[in-house]
Phi, psi and omega in degrees: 000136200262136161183169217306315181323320167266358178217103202309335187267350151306328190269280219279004166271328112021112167313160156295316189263027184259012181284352173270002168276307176322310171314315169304324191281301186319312178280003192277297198276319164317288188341305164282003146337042212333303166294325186305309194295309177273342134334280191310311166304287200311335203270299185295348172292332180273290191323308205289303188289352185278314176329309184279339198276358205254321183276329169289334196266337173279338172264008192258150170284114205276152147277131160243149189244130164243139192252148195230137144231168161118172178261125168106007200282280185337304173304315175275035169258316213275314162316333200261008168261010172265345204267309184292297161340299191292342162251031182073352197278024145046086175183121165233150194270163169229087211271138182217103179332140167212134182321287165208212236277327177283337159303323189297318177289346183295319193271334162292316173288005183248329178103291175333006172185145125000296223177125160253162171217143192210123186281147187205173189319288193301001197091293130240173191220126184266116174256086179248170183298280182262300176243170182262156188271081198275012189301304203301300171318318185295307194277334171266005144295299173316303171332288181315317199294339189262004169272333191295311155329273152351272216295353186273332170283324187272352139288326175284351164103357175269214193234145151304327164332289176263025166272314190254032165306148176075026198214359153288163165254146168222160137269144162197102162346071192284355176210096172300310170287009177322150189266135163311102167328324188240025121334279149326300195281294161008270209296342166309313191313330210283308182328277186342274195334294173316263185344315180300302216263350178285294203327274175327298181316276166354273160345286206281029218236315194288286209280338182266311179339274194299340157261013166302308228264319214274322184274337161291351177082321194290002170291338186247034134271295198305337195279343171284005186240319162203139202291147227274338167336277203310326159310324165310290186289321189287325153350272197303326158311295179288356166266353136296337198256344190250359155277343178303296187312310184303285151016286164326277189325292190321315192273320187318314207282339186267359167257027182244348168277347172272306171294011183265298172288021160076021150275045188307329202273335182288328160310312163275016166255316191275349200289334170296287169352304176282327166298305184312301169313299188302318154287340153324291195299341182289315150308326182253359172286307169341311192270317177299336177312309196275333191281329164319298199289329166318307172279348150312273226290313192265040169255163152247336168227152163321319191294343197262013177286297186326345166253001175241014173234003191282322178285340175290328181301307195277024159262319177308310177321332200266002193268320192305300181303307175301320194274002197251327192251339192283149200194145190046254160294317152348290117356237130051303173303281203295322161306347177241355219241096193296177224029319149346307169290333160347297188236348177277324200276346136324294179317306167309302182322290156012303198239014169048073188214358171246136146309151177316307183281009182275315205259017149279323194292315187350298207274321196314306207285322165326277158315330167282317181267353173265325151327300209266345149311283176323293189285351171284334207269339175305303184302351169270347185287296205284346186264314188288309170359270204296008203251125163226023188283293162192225209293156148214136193261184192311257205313345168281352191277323185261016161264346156320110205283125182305000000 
């Protein structure tokens, strides 16, 4: 069968543009995708809702109920929920009289409070069942220290004042605008993630097309039709322009899930980050776009994908890995590191640990190896298609004759 692959003057006769009917087609068929469609939802329906259940449980107020006995008890219960107010930590104590110290431990060992408090030599005793509180610990230690303090002063005859004279705190901020530490790293997560689940979906979406078409027999009617470049480059768009989009939606929905639950200023330490990640990914979704089709092309049957995609898989993976455990110089390393960069140098912005100019060279270095990446992996797509004797691996492909 004669076709554009093999005969150069069918190809340059061949429209030039005819890679956006493909594209078009490639986005066509997403669309109507049933799983894609319900996929996509369910993930912003995930995104939106872990967000709100993260702003309810962090805006909701802990009770903790303590059972008390001894004289002066009530009072550091009551002091240590003006001291937790007063520092904002959304937490109130609820002191409940017990006759004395074994009750208290009864009722802690019943489940039925939280926590005891009990007078002992040293002053109280704070009582729990498994684990320690650090709510309960931080605010009824102070408490006690600061009645104790009280009642020690007004026998020596002074003032509390001027036991704590020389003895504010004050703050100050050398870097106000600083990114919340554990924000940032949220958010390298999120990067990862996203990149990981775009990549596969996508890919793997890409790499069965083409071994549909190849084992169907219909790659060599389109290929008498259109040249396998152009076929090639419509893959690859259009299935970049519908990860893009999906993609879009996703960083859309968390920063709109974040300003919804009053964290706006957290929108704007991130969003310059989530822009950068988008353009990141965009670039480097090109060269993984292409090493798919690539792992298409040198199957001859579906069952023979899972061996001709498993080292791309197992790249994404290690990319997946990088943007979630690497740190410091790592991190640092890995940010200049194309696909790497993908999710490490977003992460750094994130974590205001990048200069303004590293992720123009990143991407610059970035756009150069997905480029040299693109044209290689075109020419093995192109060596590889038409071959249906069976797998073939990278080097049986380039040894082959256009």
């Amino acid at each position: 069968m004669s076709s554009t692959h093999d005969n150069p003057a069918a190809s340059d006769a061949a429209p030039r543009g005819v890679w956006r009917l493909v594209a078009q087609r490639e986005i066509s068929v997403k669309l109507r995708d049933r799983n894609f469609l319900i996929s996509t939802a369910v993930t912003i329906l995930a995104i939106v809702a872990s967000l709100g259940i993260s702003g309810f449980l962090s805006g909701r107020t802990e009770t903790i109920d303590l059972a008390v006995t001894g004289p002066n008890a009530g009072q550091v219960v009551e002091l240590a929920g003006t001291l937790a107010h007063t520092a904002n930590a959304k937490v109130d104590f609820v002191a409940h009289e017990v006759p004395d110290g074994a009750a208290v431990e009864d009722k802690v060992r019943s489940g039925s409070v939280k926590a005891g408090l009990a007078p002992d030599q040293k002053g109280w005793r704070l009582i729990e069942k498994t684990a320690k509180n650090d709510k309960a610990d931080t605010y009824l230690s102070a408490a006690a220290q600061q009645l104790a303090i009280q009642q020690n002063a007004a026998a020596a005859g002074v003032s509390t004042q001027q036991l704590a004279r020389g003895g504010t705190l004050t703050e100050a901020l050398l870097e106000p605008n600083a990114i919340d530490p554990g924000l940032a790293k949220a958010a390298g997560f999120v990067f990862a993630f996203l990149f990981y689940l775009s990549s596969v979906l996508f890919g793997l979406s890409i790499a069965q097309s083409v071994v549909e078409e190849k084992q169907n027999r219909i790659v060599e009617i389109l290929a008498s039709a259109i040249p396998l470049r152009q076929l090639l480059i419509g893959k690859v768009l259009g299935n970049a322009a519908m990860a893009l989009g999906q993609l879009v939606l996703f960083v859309g929905a968390g920063l709109i899930g974040l300003a919804a639950i009053g964290k706006g200023d957290q929108v704007a330490q991130i969003g310059g980050a989530a822009g950068w990640f988008v353009v990141f990914f965009v670039v480097g979704f090109l060269a993984l776009a292409s090493l798919w089709a690539v792992a298409g092309a040198l199957a001859t049957r579906t069952e023979d994908l899972q061996s001709t995609s498993t080292p791309l898989t197992m790249l994404i993976m290690i990319v997946l890995f990088a943007g979630i455990f690497l740190s410091g110089t790592a991190l640092r390393v890995g940010s200049y590191i194309p696909l790497a960069s993908v999710v490490a140098m977003p992460g750094r912005l994130a974590a205001g640990t990048a200069s303004w100019w590293e992720p123009v060279i990143a991407l610059v270095i970035m756009a150069a190896v997905a480029y040299g990446i693109v044209v290689v992996a075109e020419k093995i797509y192109r060596r590889s298609l038409m071959q249906t004797q069976g797998r073939l691996t990278i080097r049986q492909a380039l040894a082959l004759e256009d």
